[in-house]
C-alpha positions as CSV (number, residue, x, y, z in Angstrom):
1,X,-39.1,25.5,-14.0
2,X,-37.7,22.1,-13.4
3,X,-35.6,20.4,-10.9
4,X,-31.8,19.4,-11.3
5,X,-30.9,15.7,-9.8
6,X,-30.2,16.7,-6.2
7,X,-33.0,18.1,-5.8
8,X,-35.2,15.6,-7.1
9,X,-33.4,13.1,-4.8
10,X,-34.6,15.6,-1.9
11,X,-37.9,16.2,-2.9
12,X,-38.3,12.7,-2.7
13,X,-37.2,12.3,0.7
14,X,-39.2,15.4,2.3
15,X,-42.1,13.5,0.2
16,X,-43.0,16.7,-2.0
17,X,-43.0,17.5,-5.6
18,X,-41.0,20.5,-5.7
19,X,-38.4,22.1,-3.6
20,X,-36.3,25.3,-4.7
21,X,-32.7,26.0,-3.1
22,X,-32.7,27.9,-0.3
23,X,-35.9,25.5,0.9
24,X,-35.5,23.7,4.3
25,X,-36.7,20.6,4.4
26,X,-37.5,17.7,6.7
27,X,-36.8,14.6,4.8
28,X,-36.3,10.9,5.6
29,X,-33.2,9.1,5.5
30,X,-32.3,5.5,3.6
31,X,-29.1,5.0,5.0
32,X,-26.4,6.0,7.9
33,X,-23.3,5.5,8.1
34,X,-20.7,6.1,10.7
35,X,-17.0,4.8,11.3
36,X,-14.7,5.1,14.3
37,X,-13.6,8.3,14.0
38,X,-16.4,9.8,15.4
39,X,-19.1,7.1,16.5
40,X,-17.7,6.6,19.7
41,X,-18.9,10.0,20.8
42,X,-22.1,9.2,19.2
43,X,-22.5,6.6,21.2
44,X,-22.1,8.9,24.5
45,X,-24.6,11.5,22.9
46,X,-26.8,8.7,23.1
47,X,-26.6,6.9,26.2
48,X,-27.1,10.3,28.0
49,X,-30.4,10.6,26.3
50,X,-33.9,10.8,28.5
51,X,-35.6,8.5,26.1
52,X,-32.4,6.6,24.1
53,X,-34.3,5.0,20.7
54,X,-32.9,3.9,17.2
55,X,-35.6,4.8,14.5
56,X,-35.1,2.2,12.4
57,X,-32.1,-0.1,13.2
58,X,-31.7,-1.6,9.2
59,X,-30.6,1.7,8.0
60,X,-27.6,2.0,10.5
61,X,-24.3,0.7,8.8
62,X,-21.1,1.0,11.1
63,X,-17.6,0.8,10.0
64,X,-14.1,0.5,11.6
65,X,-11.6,2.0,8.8
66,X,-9.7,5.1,10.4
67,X,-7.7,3.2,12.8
68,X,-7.3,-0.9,12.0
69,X,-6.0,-2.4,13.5
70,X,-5.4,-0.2,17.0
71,X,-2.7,2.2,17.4
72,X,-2.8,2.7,20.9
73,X,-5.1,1.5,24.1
74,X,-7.4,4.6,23.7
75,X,-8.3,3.9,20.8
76,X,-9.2,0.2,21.1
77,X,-11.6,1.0,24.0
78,X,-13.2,3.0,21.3
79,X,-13.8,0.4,18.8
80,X,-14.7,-2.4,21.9
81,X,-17.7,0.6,22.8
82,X,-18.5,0.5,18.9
83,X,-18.1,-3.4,18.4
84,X,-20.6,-3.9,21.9
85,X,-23.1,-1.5,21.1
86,X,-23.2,-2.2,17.3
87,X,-23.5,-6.5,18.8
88,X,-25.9,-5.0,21.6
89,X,-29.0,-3.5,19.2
90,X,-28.1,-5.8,15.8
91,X,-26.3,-2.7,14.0
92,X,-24.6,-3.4,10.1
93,X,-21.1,-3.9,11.6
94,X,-17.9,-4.2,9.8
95,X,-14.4,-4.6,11.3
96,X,-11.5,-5.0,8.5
97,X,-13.2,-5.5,5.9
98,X,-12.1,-2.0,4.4
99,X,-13.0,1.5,4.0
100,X,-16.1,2.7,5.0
101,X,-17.1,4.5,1.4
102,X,-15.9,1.6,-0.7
103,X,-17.5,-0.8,1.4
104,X,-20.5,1.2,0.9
105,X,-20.6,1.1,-2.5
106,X,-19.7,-2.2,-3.3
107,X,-22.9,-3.3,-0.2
108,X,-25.2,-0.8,0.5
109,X,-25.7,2.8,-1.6
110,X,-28.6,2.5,-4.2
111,X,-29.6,5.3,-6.7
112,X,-32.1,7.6,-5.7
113,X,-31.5,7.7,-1.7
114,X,-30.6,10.7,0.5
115,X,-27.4,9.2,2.6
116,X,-25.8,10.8,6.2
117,X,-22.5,9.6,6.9
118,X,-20.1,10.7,9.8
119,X,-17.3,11.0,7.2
120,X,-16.9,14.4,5.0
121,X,-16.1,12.0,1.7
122,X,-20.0,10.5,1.8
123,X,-20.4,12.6,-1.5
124,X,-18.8,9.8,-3.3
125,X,-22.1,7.8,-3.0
126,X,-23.5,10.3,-6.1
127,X,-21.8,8.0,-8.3
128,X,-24.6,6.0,-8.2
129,X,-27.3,8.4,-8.2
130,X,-27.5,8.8,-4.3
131,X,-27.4,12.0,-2.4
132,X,-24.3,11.2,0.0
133,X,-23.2,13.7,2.3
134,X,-21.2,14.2,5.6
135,X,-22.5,15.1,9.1
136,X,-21.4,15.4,12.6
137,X,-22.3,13.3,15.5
138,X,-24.9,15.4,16.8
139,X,-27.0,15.4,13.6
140,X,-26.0,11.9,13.2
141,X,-27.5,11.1,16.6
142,X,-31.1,13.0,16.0
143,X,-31.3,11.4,12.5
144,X,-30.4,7.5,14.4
145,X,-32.7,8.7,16.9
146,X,-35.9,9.7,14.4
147,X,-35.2,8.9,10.8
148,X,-35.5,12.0,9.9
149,X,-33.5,15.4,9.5
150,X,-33.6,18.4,7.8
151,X,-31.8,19.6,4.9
152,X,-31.3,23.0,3.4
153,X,-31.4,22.6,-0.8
154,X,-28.4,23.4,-2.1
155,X,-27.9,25.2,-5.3
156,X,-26.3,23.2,-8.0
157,X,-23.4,23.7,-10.2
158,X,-23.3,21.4,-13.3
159,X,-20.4,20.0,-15.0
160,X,-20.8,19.0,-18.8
161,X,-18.0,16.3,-19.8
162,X,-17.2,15.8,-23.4
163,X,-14.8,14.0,-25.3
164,X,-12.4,10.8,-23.2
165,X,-9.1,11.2,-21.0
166,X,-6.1,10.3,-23.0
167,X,-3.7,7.3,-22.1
168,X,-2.0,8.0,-19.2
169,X,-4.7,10.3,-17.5
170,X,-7.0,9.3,-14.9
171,X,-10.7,10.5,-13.5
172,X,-8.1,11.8,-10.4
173,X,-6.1,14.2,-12.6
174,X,-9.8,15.4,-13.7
175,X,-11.2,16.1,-10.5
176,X,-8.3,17.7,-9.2
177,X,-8.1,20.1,-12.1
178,X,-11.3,20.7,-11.5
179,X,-11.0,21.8,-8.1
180,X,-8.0,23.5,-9.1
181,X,-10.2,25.5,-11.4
182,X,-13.1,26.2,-9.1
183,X,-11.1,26.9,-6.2
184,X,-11.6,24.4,-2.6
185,X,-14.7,27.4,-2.0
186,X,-15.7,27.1,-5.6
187,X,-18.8,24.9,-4.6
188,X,-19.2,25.7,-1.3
189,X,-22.6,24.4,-0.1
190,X,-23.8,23.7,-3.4
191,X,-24.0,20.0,-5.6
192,X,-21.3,19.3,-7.9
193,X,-23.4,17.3,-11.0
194,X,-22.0,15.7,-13.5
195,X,-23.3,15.1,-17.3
196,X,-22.5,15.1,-20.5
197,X,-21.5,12.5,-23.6
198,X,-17.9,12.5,-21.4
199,X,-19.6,10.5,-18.8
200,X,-20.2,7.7,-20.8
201,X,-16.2,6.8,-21.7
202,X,-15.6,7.4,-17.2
203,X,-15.9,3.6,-15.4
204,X,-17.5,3.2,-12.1
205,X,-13.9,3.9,-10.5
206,X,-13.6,6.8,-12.0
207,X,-16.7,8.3,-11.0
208,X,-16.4,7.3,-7.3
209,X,-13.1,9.3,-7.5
210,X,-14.7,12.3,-8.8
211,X,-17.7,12.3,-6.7
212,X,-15.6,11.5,-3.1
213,X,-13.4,14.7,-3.9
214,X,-15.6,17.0,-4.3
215,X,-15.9,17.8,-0.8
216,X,-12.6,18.9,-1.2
217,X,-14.1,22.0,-3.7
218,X,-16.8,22.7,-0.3
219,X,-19.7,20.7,-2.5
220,X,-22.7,19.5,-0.1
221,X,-22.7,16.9,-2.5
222,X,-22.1,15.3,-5.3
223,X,-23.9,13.8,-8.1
224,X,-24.5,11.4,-11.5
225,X,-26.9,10.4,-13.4
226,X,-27.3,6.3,-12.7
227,X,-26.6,5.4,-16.4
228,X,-26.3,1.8,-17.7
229,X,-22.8,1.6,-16.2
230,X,-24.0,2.3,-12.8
231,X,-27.1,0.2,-13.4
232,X,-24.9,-3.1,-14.3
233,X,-22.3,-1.8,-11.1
234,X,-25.5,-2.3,-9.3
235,X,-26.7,-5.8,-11.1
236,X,-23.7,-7.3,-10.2
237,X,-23.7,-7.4,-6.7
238,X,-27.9,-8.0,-6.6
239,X,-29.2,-4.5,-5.9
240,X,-31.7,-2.7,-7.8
241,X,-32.5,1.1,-7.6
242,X,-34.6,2.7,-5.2
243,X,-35.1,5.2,-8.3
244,X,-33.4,6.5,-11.1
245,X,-33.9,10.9,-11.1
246,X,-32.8,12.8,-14.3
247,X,-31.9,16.7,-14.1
248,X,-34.9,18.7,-15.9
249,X,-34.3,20.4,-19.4
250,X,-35.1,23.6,-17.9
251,X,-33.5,23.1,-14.7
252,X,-31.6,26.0,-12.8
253,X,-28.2,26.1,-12.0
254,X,-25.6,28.4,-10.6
255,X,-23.2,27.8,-12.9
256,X,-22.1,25.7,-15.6
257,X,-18.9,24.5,-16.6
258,X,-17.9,22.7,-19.8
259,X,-15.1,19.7,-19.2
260,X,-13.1,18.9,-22.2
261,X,-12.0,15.3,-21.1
262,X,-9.2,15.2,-24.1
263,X,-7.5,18.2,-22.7
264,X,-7.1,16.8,-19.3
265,X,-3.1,16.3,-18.1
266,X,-1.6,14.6,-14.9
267,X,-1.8,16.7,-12.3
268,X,-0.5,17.1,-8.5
269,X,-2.1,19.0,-5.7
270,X,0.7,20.8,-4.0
271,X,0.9,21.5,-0.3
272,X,-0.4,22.4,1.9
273,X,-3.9,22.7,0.2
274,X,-5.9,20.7,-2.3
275,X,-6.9,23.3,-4.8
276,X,-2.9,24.1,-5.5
277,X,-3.1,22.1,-8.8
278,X,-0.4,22.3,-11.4
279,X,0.6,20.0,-13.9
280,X,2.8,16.6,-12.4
281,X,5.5,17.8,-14.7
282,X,6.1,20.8,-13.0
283,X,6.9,19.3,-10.0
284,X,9.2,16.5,-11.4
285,X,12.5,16.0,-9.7
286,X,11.2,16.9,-6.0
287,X,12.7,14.4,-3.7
288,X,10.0,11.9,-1.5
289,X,10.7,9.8,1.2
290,X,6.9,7.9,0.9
291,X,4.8,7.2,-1.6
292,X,0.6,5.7,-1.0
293,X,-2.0,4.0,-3.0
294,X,-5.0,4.1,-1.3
295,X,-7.6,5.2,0.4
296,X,-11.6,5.9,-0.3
297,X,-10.6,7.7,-3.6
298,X,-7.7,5.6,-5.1
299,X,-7.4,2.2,-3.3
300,X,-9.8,0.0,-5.6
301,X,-9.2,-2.8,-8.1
302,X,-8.1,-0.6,-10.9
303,X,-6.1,1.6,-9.3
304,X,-4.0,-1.2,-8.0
305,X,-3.6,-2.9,-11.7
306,X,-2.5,0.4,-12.9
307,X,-0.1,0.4,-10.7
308,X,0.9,-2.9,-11.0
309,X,1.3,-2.7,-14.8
310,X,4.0,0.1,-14.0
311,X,6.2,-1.4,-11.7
312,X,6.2,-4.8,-12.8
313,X,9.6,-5.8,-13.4
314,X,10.4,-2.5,-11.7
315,X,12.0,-1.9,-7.9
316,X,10.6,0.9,-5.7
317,X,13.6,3.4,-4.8
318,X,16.0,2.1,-1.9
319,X,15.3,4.8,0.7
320,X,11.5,4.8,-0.5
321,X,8.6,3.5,2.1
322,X,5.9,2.5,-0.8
323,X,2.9,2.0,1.3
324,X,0.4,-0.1,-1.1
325,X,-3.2,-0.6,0.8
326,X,-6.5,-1.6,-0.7
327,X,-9.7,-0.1,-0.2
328,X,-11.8,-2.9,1.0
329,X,-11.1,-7.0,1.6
330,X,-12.8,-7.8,-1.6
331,X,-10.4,-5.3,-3.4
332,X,-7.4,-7.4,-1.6
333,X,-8.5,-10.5,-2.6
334,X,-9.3,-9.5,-6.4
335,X,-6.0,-7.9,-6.1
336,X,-4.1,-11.4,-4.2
337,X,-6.2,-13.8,-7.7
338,X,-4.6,-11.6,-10.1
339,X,-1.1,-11.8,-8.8
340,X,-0.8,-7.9,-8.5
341,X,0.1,-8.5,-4.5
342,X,3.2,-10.7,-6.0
343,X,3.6,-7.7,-8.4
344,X,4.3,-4.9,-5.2
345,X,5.9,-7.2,-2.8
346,X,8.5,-8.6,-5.5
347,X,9.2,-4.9,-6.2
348,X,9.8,-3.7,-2.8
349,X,6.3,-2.4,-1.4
350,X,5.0,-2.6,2.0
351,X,1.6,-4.1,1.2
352,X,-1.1,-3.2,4.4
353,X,-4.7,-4.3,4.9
354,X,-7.4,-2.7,3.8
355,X,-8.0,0.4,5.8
356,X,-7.3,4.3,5.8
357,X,-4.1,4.4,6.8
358,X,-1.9,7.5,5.7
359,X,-4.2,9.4,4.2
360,X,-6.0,9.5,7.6
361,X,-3.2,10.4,9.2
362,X,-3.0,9.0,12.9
363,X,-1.9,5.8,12.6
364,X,-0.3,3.4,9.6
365,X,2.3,5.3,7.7
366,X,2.5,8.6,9.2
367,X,5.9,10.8,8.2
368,X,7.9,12.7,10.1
369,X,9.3,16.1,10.3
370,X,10.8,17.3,6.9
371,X,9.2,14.5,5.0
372,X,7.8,14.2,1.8
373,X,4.9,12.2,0.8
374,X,3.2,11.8,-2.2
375,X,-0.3,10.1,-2.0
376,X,-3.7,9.5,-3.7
377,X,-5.1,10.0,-0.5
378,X,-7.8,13.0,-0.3
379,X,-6.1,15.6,1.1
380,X,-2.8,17.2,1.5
381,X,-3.2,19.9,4.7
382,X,-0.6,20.8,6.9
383,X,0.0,17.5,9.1
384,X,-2.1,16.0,7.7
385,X,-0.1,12.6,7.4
386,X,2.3,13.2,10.3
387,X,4.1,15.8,11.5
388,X,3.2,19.3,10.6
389,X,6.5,20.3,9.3
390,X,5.9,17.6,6.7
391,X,4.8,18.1,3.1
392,X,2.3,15.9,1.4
393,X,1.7,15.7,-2.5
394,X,-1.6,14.6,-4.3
395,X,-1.5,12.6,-7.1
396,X,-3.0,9.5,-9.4
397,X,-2.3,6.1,-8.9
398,X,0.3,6.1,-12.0
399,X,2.1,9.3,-10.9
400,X,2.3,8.1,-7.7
401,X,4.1,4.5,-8.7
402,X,6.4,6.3,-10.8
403,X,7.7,8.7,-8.1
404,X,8.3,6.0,-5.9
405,X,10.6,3.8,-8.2
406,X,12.2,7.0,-9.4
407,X,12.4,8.4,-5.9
408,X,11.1,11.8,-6.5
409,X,8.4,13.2,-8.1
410,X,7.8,11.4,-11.9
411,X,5.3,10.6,-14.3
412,X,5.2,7.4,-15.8
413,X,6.1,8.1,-19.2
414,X,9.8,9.1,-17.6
415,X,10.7,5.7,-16.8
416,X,13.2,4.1,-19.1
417,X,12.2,0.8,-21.6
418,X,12.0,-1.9,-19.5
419,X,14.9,-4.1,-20.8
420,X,13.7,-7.2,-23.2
């Protein structure tokens, strides 16, 4: 009986040939990753330590995302204990230079490694092949501490993508109907993988995107193959993989799920919970008072020409806050060459640096009481963006442009002809 791709990616870490879910294993880590949401406590953890000791100091990559720049006193004495103990034992540092999972990707994650990160959304790393997941400072600590940490195998659920989205559909709407399918327990604990001749047509956007959300379904993880387009991703910016794991023939899974890419439709998430999926026109005409293009799932190059390409020539809605924020700096400056930053601010948007803003929730952005926002951040709970008796909407990049010209809920195909 063989083993699917998670699994091999763990057997290779605990150094063993074959592991079965349900195994425990001690395995060692390639990477950790922590951002300031949590890694000042971490940092506490550790100074109260008998014996305070980083393993292995190269695999430590720290990230200020959540809250940049400050929002309040308390929380820059949080990033000045990051910044001085990141400067004080030659830690991986970055301060504004984006979000902590796209920076990842486009510096760090390789195929084949096993990943911790301090942030839930470290599944998105199984874009590339890698076993990404989240952890809490406590585990983060003894795995900075040793190398090392356990892992419990997870059972796998595999998803076989056929056929290509249509014109106007993005990897979003797909993972969202998936999760709208599956349920936010559907893969509780278990990896999400995806296969299939579908794959192929999905860019390394798009695959990020699916992979981050998944978390959102309760997936340990999530995971695809490292094909030729994530091996040329990887060429580009000078990595190469650590190694490159196929699922077995004979593999066991819990369940399998076939994806028909073709009939795939936009799609919006309604509050107060993620898996509340229904299609984007059934919510058409519902009134928003902000709109957001951003975060770890939706803030990257593509996501921004999309919307670009919409509202060119196009003004956003007069009593609309469009709140336009790239994922990383290198994503704003791409963005800045090819004159999509004229684009948003000729058009009305409030254009913000590259950082978490809204869809975190606690600083840039946030709405208050009654609100409506409609966002391609990652998740739409109650408060999440602001006040609890707000409302938050999940959508793509392009349904999320068209709402906030139209002023309510839209898709893009319900914009009138631009005049010649």
């Amino acid at each position: 009986m063989g083993m699917t791709l998670a699994e091999k990616i763990i057997a290779s870490a605990a150094g063993v040939e074959l592991v079965r879910p349900g195994d425990i294993h001690t395995v060692e880590l390639d990477l950790l990753m922590s951002n300031d949401g949590t890694t000042h406590l971490t940092i506490d953890m550790y100074r109260k330590l008998a014996q305070p000791r980083i393993a292995d100091v190269s695999k430590l990559v720290w990230i200020v995302d959540h809250n940049m720049p400050c929002d309040s006193v308390k929380t820059a004495a949080s990033h000045k204990k990051m910044r001085d103990f990141a400067r004080e034992h030659g830690i991986t540092f970055y301060e504004g230079k984006g979000v902590c999972h796209q920076i990842m990707m486009e510096e760090h994650v390789r195929p084949g490694q096993l990943i911790f990160g301090a942030d839930s959304h470290t599944c998105a790393y199984g874009a590339l092949g890698a076993f990404g997941t989240g952890v809490g400072c406590t585990d983060y600590l003894y795995a900075m501490v040793t190398g090392k940490s356990w892992v419990l195998v997870p059972e796998s659920l595999r998803f076989d993508l056929k056929g290509r989205l249509r014109p106007g559909v993005t990897a979003r709407d797909l993972i969202l109907t998936i999760i709208g399918r599956i349920g936010a327990n559907g893969a509780n604990y278990k990896a999400m993988e995806f296969a299939g001749e579908g794959l192929k047509s999905l860019t390394m956007s798009d695959r990020i995107a699916i992979c981050n959300l998944c978390v959102e379904a309760g997936a340990k993880t999530a995971v695809m193959e490292a094909d030729e387009v994530a091996q040329a991703y990887l060429a580009q910016r000078g990595r190469t993989p650590k190694a490159i794991f196929h699922s077995d023939e004979d593999a066991v899974y819990a369940g399998v799920y076939e994806v028909d890419l073709d009939s795939i439709v936009p799609v919006v998430a309604k509050p107060h919970f993620v898996d509340q999926v229904v299609p984007a026109e059934e919510c058409r005409g519902i009134r928003i008072d902000e709109a957001f293009l951003g975060s770890c799932n939706n803030g990257r190059i593509e996501d921004l020409r999309a919307a670009a390409a919409i509202l060119r020539g196009r003004k956003v809605a007069e009593r609309v806050r469009f709140l336009v924020v790239p994922a990383s700096a290198q994503v704003f400056r791409q963005a800045m060459e090819e004159g999509l930053m004229k684009v948003f601010l000729e058009a009305g948007a409030i254009v913000m640096n590259a950082n978490c803003s809204v869809c975190w929730g606690s600083c840039q952005g946030v709405i208050g009481e009654g609100e409506t926002l409609i966002s391609t951040g990652t998740r739409n709970f109650k408060g999440r963006a602001g006040h609890p008796n707000s409302y938050v909407y999940l959508a793509s990049s392009e349904t999320v442009t068209a709402s906030a010209i139209l002023g309510h809920i839209a898709l893009a195909s319900d914009l009138p002809p631009m005049e010649e």
